[in-house]
C-alpha positions as CSV (number, residue, x, y, z in Angstrom):
1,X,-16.8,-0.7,-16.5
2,X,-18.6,-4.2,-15.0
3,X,-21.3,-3.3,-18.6
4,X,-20.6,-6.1,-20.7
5,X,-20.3,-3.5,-23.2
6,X,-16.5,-3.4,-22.5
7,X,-15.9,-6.9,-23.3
8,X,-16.8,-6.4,-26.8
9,X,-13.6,-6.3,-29.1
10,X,-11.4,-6.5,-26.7
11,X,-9.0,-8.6,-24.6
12,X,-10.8,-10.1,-21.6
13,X,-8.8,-12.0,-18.5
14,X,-9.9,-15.5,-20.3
15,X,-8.8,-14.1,-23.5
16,X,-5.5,-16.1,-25.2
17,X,-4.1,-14.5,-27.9
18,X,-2.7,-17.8,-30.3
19,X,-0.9,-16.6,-32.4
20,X,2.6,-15.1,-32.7
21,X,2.8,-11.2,-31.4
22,X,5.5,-8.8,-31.3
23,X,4.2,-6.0,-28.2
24,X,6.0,-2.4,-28.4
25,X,5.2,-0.1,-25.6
26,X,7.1,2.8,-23.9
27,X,7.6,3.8,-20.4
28,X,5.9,7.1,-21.5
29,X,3.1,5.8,-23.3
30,X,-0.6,5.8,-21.6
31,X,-0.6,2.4,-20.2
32,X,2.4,0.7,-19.9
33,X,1.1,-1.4,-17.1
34,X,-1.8,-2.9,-18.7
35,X,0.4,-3.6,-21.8
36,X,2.9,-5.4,-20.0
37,X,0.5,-7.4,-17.7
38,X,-1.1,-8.6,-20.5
39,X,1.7,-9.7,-22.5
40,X,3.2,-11.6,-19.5
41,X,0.2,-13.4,-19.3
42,X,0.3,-14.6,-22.7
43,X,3.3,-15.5,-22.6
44,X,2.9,-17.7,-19.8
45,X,0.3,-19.6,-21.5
46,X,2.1,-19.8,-25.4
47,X,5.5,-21.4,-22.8
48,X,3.0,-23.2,-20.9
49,X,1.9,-25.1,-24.2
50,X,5.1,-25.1,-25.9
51,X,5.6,-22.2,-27.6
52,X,7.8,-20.0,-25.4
53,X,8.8,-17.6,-28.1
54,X,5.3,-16.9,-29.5
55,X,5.1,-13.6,-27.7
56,X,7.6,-10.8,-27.1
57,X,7.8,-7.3,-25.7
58,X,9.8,-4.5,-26.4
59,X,9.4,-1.4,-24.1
60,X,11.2,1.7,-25.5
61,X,12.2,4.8,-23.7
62,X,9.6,7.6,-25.1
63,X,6.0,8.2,-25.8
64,X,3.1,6.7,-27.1
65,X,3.8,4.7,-30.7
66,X,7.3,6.7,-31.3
67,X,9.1,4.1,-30.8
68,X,12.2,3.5,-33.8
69,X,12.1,7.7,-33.5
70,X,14.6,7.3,-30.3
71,X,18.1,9.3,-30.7
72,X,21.8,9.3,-29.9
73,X,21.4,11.7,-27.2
74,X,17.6,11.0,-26.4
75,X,15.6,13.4,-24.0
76,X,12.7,12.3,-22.7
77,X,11.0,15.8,-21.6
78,X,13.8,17.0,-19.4
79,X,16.1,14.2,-18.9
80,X,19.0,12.7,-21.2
81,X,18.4,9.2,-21.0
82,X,21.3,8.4,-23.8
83,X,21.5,6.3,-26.3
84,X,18.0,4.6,-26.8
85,X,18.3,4.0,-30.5
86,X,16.6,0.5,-31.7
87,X,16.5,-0.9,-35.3
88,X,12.7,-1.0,-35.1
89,X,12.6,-1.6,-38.8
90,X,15.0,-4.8,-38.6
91,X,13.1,-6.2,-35.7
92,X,9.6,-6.0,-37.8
93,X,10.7,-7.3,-40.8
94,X,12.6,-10.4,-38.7
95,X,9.9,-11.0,-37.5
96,X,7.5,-11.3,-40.1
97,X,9.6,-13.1,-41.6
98,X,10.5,-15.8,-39.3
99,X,6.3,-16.2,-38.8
100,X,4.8,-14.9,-42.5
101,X,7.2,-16.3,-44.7
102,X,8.2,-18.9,-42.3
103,X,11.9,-18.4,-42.9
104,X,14.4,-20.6,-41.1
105,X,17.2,-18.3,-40.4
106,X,14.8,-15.4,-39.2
107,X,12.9,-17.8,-36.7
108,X,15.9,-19.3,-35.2
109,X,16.9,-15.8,-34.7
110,X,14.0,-14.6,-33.0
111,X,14.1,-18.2,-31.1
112,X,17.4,-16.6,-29.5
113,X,16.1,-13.2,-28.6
114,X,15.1,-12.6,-24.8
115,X,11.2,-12.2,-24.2
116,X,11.4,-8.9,-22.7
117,X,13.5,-6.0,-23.8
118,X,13.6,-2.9,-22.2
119,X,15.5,0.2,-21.8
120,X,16.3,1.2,-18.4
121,X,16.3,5.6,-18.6
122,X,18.7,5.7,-15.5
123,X,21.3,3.2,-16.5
124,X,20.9,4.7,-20.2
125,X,21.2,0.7,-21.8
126,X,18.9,-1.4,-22.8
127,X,18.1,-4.5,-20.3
128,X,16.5,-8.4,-21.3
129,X,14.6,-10.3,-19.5
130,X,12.6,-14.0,-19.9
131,X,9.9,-13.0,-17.4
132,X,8.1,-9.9,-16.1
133,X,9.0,-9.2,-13.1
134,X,12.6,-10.4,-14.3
135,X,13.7,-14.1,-12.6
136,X,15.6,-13.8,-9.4
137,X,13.9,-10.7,-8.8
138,X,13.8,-9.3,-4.9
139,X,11.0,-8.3,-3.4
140,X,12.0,-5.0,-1.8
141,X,9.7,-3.2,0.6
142,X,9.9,0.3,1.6
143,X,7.5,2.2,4.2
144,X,6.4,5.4,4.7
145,X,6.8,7.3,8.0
146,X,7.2,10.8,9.3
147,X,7.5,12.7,12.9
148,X,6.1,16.0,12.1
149,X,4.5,15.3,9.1
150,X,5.2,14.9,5.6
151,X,4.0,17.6,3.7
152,X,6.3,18.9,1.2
153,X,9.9,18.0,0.3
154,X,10.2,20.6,3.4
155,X,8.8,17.9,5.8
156,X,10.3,14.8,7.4
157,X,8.3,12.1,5.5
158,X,10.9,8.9,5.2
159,X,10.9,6.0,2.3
160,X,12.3,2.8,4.6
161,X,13.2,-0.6,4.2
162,X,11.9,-1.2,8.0
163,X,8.8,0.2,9.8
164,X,8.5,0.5,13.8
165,X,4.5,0.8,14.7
166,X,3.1,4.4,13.8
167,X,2.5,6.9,16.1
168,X,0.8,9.3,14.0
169,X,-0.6,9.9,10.4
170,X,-0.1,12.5,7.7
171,X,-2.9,14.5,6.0
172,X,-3.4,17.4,3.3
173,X,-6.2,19.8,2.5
174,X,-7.7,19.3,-1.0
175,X,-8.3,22.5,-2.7
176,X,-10.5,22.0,-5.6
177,X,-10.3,26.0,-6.3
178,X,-6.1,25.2,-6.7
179,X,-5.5,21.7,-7.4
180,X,-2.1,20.3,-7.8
181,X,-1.2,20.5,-11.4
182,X,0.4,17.7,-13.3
183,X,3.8,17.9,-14.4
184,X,4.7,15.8,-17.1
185,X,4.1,12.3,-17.4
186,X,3.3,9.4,-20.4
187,X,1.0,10.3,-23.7
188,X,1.3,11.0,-27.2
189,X,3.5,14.0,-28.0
190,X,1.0,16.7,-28.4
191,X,-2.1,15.8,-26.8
192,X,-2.1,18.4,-24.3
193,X,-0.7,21.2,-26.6
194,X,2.3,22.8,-27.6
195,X,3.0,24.3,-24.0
196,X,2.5,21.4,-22.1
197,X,6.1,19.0,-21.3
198,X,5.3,15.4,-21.6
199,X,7.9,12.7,-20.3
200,X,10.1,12.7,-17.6
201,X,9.9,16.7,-15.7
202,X,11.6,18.0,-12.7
203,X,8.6,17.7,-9.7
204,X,10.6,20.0,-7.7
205,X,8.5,23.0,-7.7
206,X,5.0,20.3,-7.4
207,X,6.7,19.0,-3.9
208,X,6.8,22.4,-2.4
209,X,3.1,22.2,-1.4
210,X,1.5,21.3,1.2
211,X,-1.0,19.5,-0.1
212,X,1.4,17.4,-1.5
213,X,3.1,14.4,0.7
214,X,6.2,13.6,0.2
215,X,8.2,10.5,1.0
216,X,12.5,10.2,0.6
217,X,14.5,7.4,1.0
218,X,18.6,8.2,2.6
219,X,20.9,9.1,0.1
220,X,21.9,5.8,-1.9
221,X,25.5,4.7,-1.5
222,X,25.5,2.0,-4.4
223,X,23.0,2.0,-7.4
224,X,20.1,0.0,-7.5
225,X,17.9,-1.1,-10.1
226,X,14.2,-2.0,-10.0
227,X,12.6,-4.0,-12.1
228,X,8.9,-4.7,-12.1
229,X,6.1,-4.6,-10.3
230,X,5.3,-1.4,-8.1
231,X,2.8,-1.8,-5.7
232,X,1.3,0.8,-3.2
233,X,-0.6,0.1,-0.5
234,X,-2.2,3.2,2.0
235,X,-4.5,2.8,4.6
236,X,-6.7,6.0,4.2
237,X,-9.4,8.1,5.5
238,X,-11.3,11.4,4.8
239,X,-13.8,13.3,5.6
240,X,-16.6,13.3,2.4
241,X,-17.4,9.8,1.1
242,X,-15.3,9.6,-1.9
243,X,-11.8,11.0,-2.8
244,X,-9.0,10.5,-5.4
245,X,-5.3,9.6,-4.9
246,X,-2.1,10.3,-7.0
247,X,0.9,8.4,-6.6
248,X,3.7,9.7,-8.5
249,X,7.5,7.7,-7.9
250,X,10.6,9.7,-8.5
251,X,13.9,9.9,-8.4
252,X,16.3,12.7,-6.3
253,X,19.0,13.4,-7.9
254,X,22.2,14.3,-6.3
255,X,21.8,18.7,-7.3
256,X,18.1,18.1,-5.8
257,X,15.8,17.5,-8.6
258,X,13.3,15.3,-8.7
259,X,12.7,13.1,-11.7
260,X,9.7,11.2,-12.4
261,X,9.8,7.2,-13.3
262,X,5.9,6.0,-12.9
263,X,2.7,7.6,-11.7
264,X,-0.5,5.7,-10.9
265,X,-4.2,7.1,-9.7
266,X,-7.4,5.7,-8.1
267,X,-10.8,7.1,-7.3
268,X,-11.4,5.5,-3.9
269,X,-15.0,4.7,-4.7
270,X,-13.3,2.0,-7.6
271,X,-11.3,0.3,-4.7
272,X,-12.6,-2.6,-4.6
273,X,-13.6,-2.8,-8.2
274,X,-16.0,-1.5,-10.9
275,X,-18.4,-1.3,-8.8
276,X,-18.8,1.6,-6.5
277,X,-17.8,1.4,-2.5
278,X,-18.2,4.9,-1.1
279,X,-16.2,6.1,2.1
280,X,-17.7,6.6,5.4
281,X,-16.2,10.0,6.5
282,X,-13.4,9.7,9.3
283,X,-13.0,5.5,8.7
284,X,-10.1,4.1,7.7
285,X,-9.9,1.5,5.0
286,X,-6.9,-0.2,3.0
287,X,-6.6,0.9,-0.3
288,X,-3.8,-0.9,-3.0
289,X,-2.9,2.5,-5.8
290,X,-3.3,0.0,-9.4
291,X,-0.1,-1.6,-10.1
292,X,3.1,0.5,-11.3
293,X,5.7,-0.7,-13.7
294,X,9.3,0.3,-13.9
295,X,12.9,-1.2,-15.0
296,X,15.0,1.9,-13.6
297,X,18.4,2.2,-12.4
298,X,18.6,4.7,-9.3
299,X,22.0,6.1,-9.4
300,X,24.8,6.5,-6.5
301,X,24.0,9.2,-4.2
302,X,20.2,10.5,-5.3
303,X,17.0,9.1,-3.4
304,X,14.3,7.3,-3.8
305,X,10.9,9.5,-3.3
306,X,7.1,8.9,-3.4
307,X,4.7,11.5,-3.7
308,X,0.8,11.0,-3.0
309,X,-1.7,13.8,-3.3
310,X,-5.5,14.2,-3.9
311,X,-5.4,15.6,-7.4
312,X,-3.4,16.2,-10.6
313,X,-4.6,18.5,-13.3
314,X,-3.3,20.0,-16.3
């Protein structure tokens, strides 16, 4: 990745993208995250220089580019996330309009539309926002702990909003012979096959192995709903000089299953960037998982879970 190679074509971090731009992603596309950082950086700059409406971002419930394809009753893989119709048609033509044709009534109605709209699966409604992460945001940290050890949803592993010292650490056994297989998750529907469930998947059966940790908040007695910016931070060690890690955040729900919401992945020896850092077995080092992105509504009475494991294959 540092091969200049990759700059060719494409949008770089000094790259500003002038002129107007309507961004359509999905929270079960490939890369949500990089689409949405993107697009809050340009439209930073466009507001910065005047032009606060020159970008704007619509992230849709499904997969990659089905977006208008949404229904009444819309499942993403397993889960009924409502109503997640949008006029995608309208929107496009409004807005080529208001910036092609230059049309009065068509800009001044895409001056009046938020910069951000998304649809948030748990609350099943559509949410807007001027800024990502969403003004008068919270920051809300959560730590992971556990007494006996965290393996499985059988273990003690704990999701909290305060953290005493540790006393101990948690660990798995990577088994390249029976890695943990991946269960569901963003792409394009069909890209893995017929047989394989895309989207949101119960990860009930995946938390039942050992070399899978597993992290649960207390049961929630009010809602709550994220919106942005998921960052997770591990301080790691193993015992060859490079390793992968998988962090997959879901939600409990109150009859026990476990819904995913984001996932995110790093090969340790990328840590510090493109180029290559390898471990020194039995050393601890920090490692920040690449950024998460979600706008999700836990509901009353599940949990909030995180799962990290070493591998996830189909």
């Amino acid at each position: 990745m540092a091969d200049p190679i990759w700059d060719q074509g494409r949008i770089s971090g000094d790259d500003v993208i002038s002129i107007p731009t309507l961004w359509m992603s999905s929270w079960f596309d490939y890369t949500p995250q990089l689409e949405i950082g993107v697009f809050e950086d340009n439209r930073r700059r466009s507001a910065a220089n005047g032009k606060p409406s020159q970008h704007q971002l619509y992230v849709s419930a499904g997969f990659h580019c089905m977006q208008g394809l949404e229904e009444k009753n819309h499942f993403i893989g397993e889960r009924n996330v409502g109503d997640a119709r949008v006029d995608l048609d309208d929107i496009l033509v409004e807005w080529f309009d208001a910036h092609m044709k230059e049309d009065e009534t068509a800009l001044a109605n895409v001056r009046q539309r938020a910069a951000i709209t998304v649809y948030d699966n748990g609350a099943r409604e559509w949410r807007s926002f001027q800024s990502w992460p969403p003004q008068g945001a919270k920051d809300l940290k959560l730590y992971l702990s556990s007494q006996e050890g965290a393996n499985s949803k059988a273990g003690d592993g704990r999701l909290d909003n305060g953290c005493d010292a540790p006393t101990n650490y948690d660990s798995y056994t990577y088994n390249s012979t029976a890695p943990v297989p991946s269960v569901g998750g963003g792409g394009a529907d069909g890209d893995l096959g017929t047989s394989y469930k895309l989207g949101i998947v119960d990860q009930s059966e995946i938390e039942t192995r050992d070399d899978v940790l597993v992290y649960s908040s207390d049961l929630l007695p009010d809602a709550l709903t994220i919106a942005g910016n998921i960052r997770t931070r591990l301080y790691v060690s193993a015992d060859k000089v490079d390793t992968d890690l998988m962090v997959n955040l879901t939600e409990v729900m109150p009859g026990g299953r476990s819904f995913n919401i984001a996932e995110s992945a790093l090969r340790l020896r990328y840590r510090d960037g493109a180029d290559p850092s390898f471990l020194t077995p039995g050393e601890y080092v920090e490692v920040d998982i690449p950024t998460m992105v979600a706008a999700h509504t836990f509901s009353v009475g599940s949990r909030i879970r995180l799962q990290a494991t070493g591998r996830n294959i189909v």
